[in-house]
N, C-alpha and C positions, 0 to 999 in steps of 0.2 A: 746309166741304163745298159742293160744286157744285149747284145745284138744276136739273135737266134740267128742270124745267118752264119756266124762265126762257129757257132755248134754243129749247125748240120752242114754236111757236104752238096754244094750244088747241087751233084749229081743225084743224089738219094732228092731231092727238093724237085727236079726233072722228073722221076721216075714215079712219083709221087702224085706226078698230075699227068701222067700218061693215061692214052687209051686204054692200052692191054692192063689188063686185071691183076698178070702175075705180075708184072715191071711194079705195081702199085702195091702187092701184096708183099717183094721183096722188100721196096722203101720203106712200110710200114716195120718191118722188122729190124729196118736198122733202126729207124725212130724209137721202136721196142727196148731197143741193145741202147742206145745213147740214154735215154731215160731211165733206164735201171743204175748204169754205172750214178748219172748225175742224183740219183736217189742214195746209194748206198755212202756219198761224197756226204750225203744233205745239204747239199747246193741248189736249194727250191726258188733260189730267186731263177736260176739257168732254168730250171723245170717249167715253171710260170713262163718265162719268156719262149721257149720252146712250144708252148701250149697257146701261145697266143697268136704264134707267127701262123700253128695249122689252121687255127680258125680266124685269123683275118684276111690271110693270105689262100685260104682256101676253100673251108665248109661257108665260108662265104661268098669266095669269087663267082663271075658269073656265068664264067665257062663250069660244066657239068663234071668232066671227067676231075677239075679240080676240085669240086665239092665232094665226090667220090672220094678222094685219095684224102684229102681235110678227114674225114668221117673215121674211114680207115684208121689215119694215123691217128686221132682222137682215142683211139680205142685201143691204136698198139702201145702209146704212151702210158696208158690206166694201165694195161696189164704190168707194162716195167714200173710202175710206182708200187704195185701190189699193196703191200700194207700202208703205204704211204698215198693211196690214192685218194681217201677220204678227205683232207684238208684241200685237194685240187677241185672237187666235184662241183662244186657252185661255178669254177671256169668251164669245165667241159664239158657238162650233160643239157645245161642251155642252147648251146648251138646245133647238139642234135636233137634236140627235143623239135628245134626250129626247122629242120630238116625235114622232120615226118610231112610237112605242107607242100614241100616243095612240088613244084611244078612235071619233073623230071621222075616217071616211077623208077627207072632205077635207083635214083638219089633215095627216094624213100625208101627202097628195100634197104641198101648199105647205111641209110639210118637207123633200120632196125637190128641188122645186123650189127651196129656197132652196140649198141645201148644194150644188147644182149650182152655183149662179151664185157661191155663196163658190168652190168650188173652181175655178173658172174663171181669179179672180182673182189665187188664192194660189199654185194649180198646188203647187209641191211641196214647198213651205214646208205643206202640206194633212198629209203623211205621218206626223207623229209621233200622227195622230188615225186611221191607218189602221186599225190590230184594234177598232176600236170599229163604226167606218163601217163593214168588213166587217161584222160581227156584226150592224149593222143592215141591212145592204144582203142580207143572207141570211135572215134575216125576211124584210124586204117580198118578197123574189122567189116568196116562196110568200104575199102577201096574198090578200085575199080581195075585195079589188077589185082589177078590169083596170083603171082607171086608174091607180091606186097602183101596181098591174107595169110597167106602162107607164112610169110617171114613173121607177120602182127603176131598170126597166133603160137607161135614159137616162144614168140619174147613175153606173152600174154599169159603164159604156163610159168615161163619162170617167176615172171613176177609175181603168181600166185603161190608160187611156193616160198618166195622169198616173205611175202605178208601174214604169212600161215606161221611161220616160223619167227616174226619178228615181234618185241613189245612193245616198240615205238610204232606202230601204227596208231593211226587214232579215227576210230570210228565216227565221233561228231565231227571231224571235218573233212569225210567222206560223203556221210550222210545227206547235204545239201546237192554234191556233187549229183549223186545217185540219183537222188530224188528231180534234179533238175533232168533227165536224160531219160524218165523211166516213158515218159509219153512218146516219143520216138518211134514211127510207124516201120523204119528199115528192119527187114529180118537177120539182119547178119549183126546190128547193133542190138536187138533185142537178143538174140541168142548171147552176146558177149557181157549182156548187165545180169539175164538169170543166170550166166555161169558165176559171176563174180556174188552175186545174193546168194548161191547156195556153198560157194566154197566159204562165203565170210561164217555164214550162219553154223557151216560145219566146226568153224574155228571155237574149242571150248568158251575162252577168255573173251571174244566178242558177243555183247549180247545183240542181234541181230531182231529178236524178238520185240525189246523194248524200241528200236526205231519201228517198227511193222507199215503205221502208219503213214510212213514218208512213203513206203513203196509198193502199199497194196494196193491201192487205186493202180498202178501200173499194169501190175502181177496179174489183174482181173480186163483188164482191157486187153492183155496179152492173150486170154481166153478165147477169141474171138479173130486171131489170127488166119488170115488165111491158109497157112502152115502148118502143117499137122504136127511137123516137130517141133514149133516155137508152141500151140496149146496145148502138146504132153510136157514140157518141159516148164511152162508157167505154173501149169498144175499139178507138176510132182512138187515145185516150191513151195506152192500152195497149200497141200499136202502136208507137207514134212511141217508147216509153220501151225497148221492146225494141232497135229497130235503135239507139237510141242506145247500148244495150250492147253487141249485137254490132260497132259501127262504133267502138267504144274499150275495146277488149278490155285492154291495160297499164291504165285505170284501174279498171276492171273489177275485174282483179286486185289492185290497190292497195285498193279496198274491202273485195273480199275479207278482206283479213289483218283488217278493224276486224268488229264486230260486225254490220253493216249484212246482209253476204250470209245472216247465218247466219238473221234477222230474217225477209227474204224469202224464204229456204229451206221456215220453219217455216210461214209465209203459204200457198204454194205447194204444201205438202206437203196443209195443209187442204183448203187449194180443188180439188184433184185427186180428192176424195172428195165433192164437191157433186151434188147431186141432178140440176141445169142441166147439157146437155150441153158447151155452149157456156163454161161457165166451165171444166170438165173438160177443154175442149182445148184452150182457152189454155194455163189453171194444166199442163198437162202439155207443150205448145208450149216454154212459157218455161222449165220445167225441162230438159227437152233441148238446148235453147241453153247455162243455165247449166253444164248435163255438161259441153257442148263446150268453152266457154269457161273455165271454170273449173280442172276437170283436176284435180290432188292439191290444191288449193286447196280441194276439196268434200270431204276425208276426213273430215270430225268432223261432214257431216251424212248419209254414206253411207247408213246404216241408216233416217233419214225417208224420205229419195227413195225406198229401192228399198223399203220400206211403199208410198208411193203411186204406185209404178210398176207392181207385180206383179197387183195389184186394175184398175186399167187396159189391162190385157194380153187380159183376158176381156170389155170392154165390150162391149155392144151395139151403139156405132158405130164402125164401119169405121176413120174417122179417126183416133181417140182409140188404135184397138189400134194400128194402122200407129205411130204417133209412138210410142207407149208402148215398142212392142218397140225401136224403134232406139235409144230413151234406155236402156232395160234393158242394150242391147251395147254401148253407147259407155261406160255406168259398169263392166260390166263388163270392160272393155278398159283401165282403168287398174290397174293392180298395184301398189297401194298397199299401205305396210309397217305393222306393229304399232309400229312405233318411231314412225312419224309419228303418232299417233295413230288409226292406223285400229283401230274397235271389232269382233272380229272376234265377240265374243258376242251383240252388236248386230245384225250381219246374220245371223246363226242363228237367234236368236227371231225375226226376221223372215218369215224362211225357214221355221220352225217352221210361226209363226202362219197362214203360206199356205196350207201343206200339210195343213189341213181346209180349205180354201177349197170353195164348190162347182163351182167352174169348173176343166176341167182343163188350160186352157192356161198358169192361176197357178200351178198344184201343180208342172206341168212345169219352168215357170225357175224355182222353188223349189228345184226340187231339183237344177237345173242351177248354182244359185248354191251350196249344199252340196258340190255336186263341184267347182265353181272351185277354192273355200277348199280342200278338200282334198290339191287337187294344190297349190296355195299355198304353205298354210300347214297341214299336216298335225297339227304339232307340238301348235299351238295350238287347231284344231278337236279335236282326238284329248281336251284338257282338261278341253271342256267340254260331253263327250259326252252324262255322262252326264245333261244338258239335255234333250237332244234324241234320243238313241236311240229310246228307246221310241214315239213320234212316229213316228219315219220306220220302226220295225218296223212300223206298225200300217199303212202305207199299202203294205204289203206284200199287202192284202185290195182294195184301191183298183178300183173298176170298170174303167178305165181300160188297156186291156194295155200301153199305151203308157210310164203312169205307174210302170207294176209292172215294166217293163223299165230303165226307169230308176234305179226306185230299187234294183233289182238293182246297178246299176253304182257309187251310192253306198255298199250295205254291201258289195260287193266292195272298194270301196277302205278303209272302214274295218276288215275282216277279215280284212286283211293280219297282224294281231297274232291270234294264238292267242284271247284271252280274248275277245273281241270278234267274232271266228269260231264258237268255242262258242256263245256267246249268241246270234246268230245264226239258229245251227240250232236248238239249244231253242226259240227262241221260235217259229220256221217250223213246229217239227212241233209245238209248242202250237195253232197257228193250224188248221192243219190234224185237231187234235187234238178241237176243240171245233166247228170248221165244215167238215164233210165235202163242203160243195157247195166249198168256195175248194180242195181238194184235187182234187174232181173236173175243173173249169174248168179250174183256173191251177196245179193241181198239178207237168203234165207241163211247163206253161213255166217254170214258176218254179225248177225241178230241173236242168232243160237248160241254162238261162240262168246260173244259179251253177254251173253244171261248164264250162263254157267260161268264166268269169269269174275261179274262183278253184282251175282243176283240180279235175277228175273223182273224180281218185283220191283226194282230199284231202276231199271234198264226201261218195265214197260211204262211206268209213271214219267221218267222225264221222257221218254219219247213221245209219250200221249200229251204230256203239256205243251212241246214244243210245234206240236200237230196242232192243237187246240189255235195256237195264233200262229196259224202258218193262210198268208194270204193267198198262193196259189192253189186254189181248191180243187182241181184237175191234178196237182199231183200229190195233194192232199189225200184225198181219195183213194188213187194207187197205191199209196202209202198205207195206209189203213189196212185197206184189202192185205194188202203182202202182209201186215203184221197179224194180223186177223188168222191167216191160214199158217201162220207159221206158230200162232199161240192153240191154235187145235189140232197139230198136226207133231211139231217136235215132243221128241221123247224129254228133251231137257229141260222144258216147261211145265213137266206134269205137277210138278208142288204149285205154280200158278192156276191150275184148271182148277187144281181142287180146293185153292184159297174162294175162286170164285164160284164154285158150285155152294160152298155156304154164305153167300151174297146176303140172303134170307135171312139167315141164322146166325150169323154174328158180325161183330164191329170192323174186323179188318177187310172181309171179305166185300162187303160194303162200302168201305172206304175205297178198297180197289175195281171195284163195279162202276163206281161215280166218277173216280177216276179217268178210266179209260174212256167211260161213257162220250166225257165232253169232246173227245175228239173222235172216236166211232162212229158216231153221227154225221162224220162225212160218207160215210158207206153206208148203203139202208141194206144189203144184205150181211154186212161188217156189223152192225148196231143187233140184228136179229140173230145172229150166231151167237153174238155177246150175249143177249140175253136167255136163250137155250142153254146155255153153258152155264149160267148164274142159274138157271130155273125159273125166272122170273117171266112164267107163260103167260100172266095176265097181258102185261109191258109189251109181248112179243107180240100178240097177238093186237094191241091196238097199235105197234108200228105200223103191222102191217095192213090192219085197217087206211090208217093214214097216207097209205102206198097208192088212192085210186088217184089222186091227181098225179101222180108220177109217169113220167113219158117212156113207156114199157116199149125199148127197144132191142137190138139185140147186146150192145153190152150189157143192159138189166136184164136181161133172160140168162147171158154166159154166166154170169154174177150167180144168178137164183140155180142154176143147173149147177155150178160146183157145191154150192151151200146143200140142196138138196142129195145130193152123191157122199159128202161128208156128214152127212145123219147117218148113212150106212155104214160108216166106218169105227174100230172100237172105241172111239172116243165117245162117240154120245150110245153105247151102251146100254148106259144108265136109264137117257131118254127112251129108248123102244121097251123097256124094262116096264116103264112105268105106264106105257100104252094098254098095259094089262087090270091098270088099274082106274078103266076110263072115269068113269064116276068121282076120285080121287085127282082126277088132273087133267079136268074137262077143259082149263084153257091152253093146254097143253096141244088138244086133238083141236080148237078153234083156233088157235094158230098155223097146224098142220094143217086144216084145211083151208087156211089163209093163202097159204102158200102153193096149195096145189091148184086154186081158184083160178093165179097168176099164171101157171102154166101153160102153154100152147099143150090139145087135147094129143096131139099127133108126135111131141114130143121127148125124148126116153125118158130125163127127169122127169114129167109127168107119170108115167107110166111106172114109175119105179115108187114113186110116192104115193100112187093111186094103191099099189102092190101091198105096202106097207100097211097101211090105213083098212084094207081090207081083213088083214089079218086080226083086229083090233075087237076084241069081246061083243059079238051084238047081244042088241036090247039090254045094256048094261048103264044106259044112260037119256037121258028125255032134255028136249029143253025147259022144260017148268025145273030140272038138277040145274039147268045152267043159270036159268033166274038165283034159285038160292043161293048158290054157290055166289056166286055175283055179288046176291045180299051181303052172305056171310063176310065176303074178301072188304063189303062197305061198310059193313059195321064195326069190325076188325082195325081199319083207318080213324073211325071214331072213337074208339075204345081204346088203339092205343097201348097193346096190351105189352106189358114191362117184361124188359129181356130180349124181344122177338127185333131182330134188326131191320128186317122188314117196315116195320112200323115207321122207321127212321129215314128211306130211301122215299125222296117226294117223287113219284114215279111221274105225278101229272103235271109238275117242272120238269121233270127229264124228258116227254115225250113231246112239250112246250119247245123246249131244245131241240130236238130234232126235227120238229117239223121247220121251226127256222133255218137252222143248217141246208133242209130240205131244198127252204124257197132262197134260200141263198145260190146256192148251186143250180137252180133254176132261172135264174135271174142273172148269174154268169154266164150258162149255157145260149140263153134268151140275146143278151149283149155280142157275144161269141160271131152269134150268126148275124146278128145285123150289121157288126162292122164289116166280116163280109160281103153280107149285101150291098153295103152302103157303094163298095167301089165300081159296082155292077151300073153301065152305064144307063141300064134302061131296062122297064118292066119284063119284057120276057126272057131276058135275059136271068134277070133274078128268080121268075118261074122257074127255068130250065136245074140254075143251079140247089133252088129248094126241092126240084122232084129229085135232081140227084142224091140231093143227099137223105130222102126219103127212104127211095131206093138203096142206098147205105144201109140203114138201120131198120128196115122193115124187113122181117125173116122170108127166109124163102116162100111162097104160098103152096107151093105144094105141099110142104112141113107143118107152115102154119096156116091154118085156115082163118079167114078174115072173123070168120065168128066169134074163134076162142083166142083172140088175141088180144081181147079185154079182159079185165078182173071180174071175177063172178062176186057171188057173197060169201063172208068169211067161215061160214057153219051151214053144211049142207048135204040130205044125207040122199 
């Protein structure tokens, strides 16, 4: 065995573990000189033992100044093997790699300092010890002394040029490294990994792009820095890695098909939910690139994207919605098949979970993405409806008139199928059933808007059926009413007025008279606008005959006051038209004066109807006309006459019907009040609260005088 003491001279071994810097800077020089000659000999066994004596006897000891002077000579030795230092380097860049820890910062400078001037020497024969040297060189960049940063980033440049320049780097066993360190909150360690990601990525032969994944989640967290120079420098990385995909769109898609896009997809879908605006419009920047580029190559991540596109639609800043909505149109602009994989249950619950969103600009392309699929892929939404029905029924309440219109046009498309139509409407008049303000509001649009969506006639028949056996007959009623003024009043029911103006005269219009009838009958001024509107003035006129047992209070006055104010409007027209023709449509005027009989003498409807009636042809008509006429209409039911659909409508069952309905609703009302009674402890008690509620319903008396606040007779001149 070699004795290294025999080699070096005490002295130089003294001077070598001195305080003073130069005494240590000289030794190393001789160690320099001794090293070279035993190189040029090729005496590497003397070499080896010389190398071991510095680092056992020194860059280990545990005096400082000796680990100094170890390091040193470590270094002066490498320079005198020069080409020969390559087969030493497994002995001497381990103990200063071990150094970089040490306890002692000046130790760790003179370990950077040496490992410099080693790799000066080796250059790139230096590489097989690179994951190490990184791992140290990303310590010291966040040390806790400026010299020691100092010295790090000296040695942190070379070795960037040395890996720029070298082929024996190897990227996959970097990549783990990289990727373990990229989450690291320290700014002096995150500045020292984006400098090494944009010099590698600059490097041609490395492809940088294809790991992306290992280090964009980082890259994007980096955004968010409190540092202003750590998120320009994450996002000029950022930056340069984007245009490198848009500028290679064929490899692009070559990634695509491996694992890599789906990696960064799920990255990107994250970070589009970050609190940082600035990361939210990148992470949403980059997704709308990848829409573009990518195309049915994003089918199996549809469903994440349009997750963190629809919550970006409503942000706060400008930017973010601007980009968000175009990437929404660009994915929605691809027509992707279920065969390829596209999840179409995936984008439903998506679509679902929007539509409580509080923002109404997400709920909107919520439910614009519901109506794509629709028209799509019907088959396949129609599956797995019953997911999401109920959902989109409920947003049928939605503040929004915008949203309520919309999602009109999604159960239009799906209540193209009968069962789905039903449900539909039960659920509508459930809604309206339990909250009388969404009937008040959104009643008359939401009625309008599904009879031009899914036909009129189609709309007021099952509503009218599902009214026919609707047990609460107080909101039956209401109901009625509301459909009532919204069927004489909208423009978009006019093909309905005038199916039922030929009630008379032919089959369908009759079918839809009888129709309606059965649930109209919950409203006795609902049932007489119906039949004004079919022309069927005989019928009207003995409803209203059948009105004197009815308890004329002030809802039955508000009732008869709009019904009377809506004869003056262009809808019944027709009806004041035919006033000209009294003789011809005598029970037309016995109706009219049905109704005015009802009226308080003191009150405007009154007077406005009194108005009307005056204007009316005198001596144009007798009651010995209205006997025949009378005849005529009875022998007409006898006879029978073929063609006339009239003949077919059993008017004296229908009016049979209504007066039950009548006494039904009187016999609720009747019930009503005596269970309130019933809790009333004692007679005067319940007096008290019957004159109130007398007083409720009994019009004011100065308005209405006690006289004309009964029914008169129905023809009276």
């Amino acid at each position: 065995m070699v004795d290294a003491l025999s080699i070096i001279p005490a002295a130089v071994l003294r001077n070598l573990a001195d305080k003073l810097y130069e005494k240590r800077k000289n030794a190393a020089l001789e160690v320099e000189g001794i090293v070279k000659q035993l190189a040029i000999a090729g005496d590497h066994d003397r070499i080896t033992a010389v190398i071991s004596l510095l680092i056992t006897e020194f860059t280990y000891s545990p005096q400082a100044n000796h680990r100094k002077g170890g390091l040193i000579g470590l270094a002066a030795a490498t320079v005198g093997l020069t080409t020969e230092a390559a087969q030493h380097l497994e002995q001497i860049v381990p103990p200063v790699l071990n150094s970089f820890s040490d306890q002692d910062s000046r130790v760790r400078y003179y370990a950077c300092e040496a490992l410099y001037n080693i790799a000066k020497v080796v250059r790139g024969d230096f590489i097989i010890f690179f994951n190490q040297i990184f791992d140290a060189l990303c310590k010291l960049s966040a040390d806790s002394d400026a010299n020691v940063q100092s010295a790090a980033h000296l040695l942190d440049r070379l070795v960037k040029d040395i890996v720029t320049e070298s082929d024996q780097f190897s990227i996959e066993e970097f990549i783990p490294l990289l990727r373990e360190r990229m989450n690291v909150l320290n700014p002096y360690v995150r500045q020292f990994l984006v400098g090494w990601i944009t010099v590698l990525d600059s490097v041609p032969d490395i492809d940088m792009l294809g790991f992306l994944p290992d280090f964009l989640d980082g890259l994007f967290n980096m955004l968010s820095d409190s540092s202003h120079e750590i998120r320009q420098q994450a996002d000029s990385a950022l930056s340069e890695f984007l245009l490198e995909i848009k500028n290679s769109p064929v490899r692009l898609l070559f990634t695509v098909k491996s694992v890599d896009y789906g990696r960064m997809a799920e990255i990107l879908v994250q970070r589009a939910a970050a609190l940082d605006e600035f990361t939210r419009l990148t992470s949403i920047t980059w997704i709308y690139e990848f829409v573009k580029l990518g195309g049915e190559q994003l089918v199996p991540y549809y469903a994440d994207i349009l997750g963190a596109i629809l919550p970006c639609i409503s942000d706060k800043e400008e930017k973010i919605r601007v980009v968000a909505r175009e990437t929404n149109e660009e994915l929605r602009g691809i027509n992707a098949d279920p065969a390829e994989g596209f999840d179409i249950s995936a984008i439903l619950s998506i679509a679902r979970r929007q539509l409580s969103s509080e923002w109404e600009a997400t709920r909107i392309e919520a439910l614009h993405w519901i109506a794509t699929l629709l028209t799509r892929h019907r088959a396949e939404v129609l599956s797995f409806l019953d997911d999401i029905f109920d959902t989109i029924l409920k947003v049928l309440s939605d503040p929004s008139d915008e949203v309520v219109l919309l999602v009109l046009e999604v159960h239009a498309c799906i209540a193209r199928d009968a069962p789905q139509f039903r449900q539909l409407v039960v659920y509508l008049m459930h809604n309206f059933r339990v909250d009388h303000s969404l009937l008040e509001k959104r009643g008359a649009l939401i009625i309008r808007r599904l009879c031009v969506l899914l036909d009129a006639e189609r709309v007021y028949r099952q509503l009218s059926s599902i009214l026919e056996e609707e047990t609460d007959l107080d909101f039956a009623s209401i109901m009625v009413q509301a459909l009532n003024l919204i069927l004489l009043t909208s423009s978009e029911l006019s093909e309905l007025r005038a199916l039922l103006k030929g009630s008379l005269v032919n089959a369908a219009g009759k079918d839809l008279f009888v129709s309606l009838y059965c649930s109209w009958c919950h409203s006795p001024m609902a049932t007489i606008s119906l039949c004004l509107l079919a022309q069927a003035y005989q019928h009207a006129s003995s409803v209203i005959q059948s009105l004197m047992e009815e308890d004329i209070n002030v809802k039955f006055l508000v009732h008869l006051d709009k019904l009377i104010r809506l004869l003056e409007t262009p809808i019944f027209a027709y009806l004041r038209l035919q006033l000209l023709e009294p003789g011809k449509h005598v029970w037309l005027l016995n109706a009219l004066y049905g109704l005015l009989m009802l009226l308080p003498q003191q009150s405007a409807a009154f007077k406005i109807l009194r108005t009307r009636l005056k204007t009316v042809p005198p001596n144009s008509f007798n009651v010995a006309q209205l006997k025949q006429t009378s005849q005529i209409a009875e022998d007409s039911d006898m006879n029978q006459v073929t063609g006339n659909a009239h003949n077919v409508i059993n008017f004296e069952m229908r009016l049979q019907q209504f007066q039950q309905m009548q006494q039904r609703h009187r016999l609720h009302t009747k019930s009503r009040l005596q269970s309130c009674n019933s809790t009333s402890s004692n007679a005067p008690q319940v007096r008290r609260q019957e004159e109130a509620r007398r007083s409720s319903v009994v019009p004011d008396q100065t308005s209405l005088p006690p006289s004309r606040s009964s029914p008169r007779g129905p023809f009276q001149h």
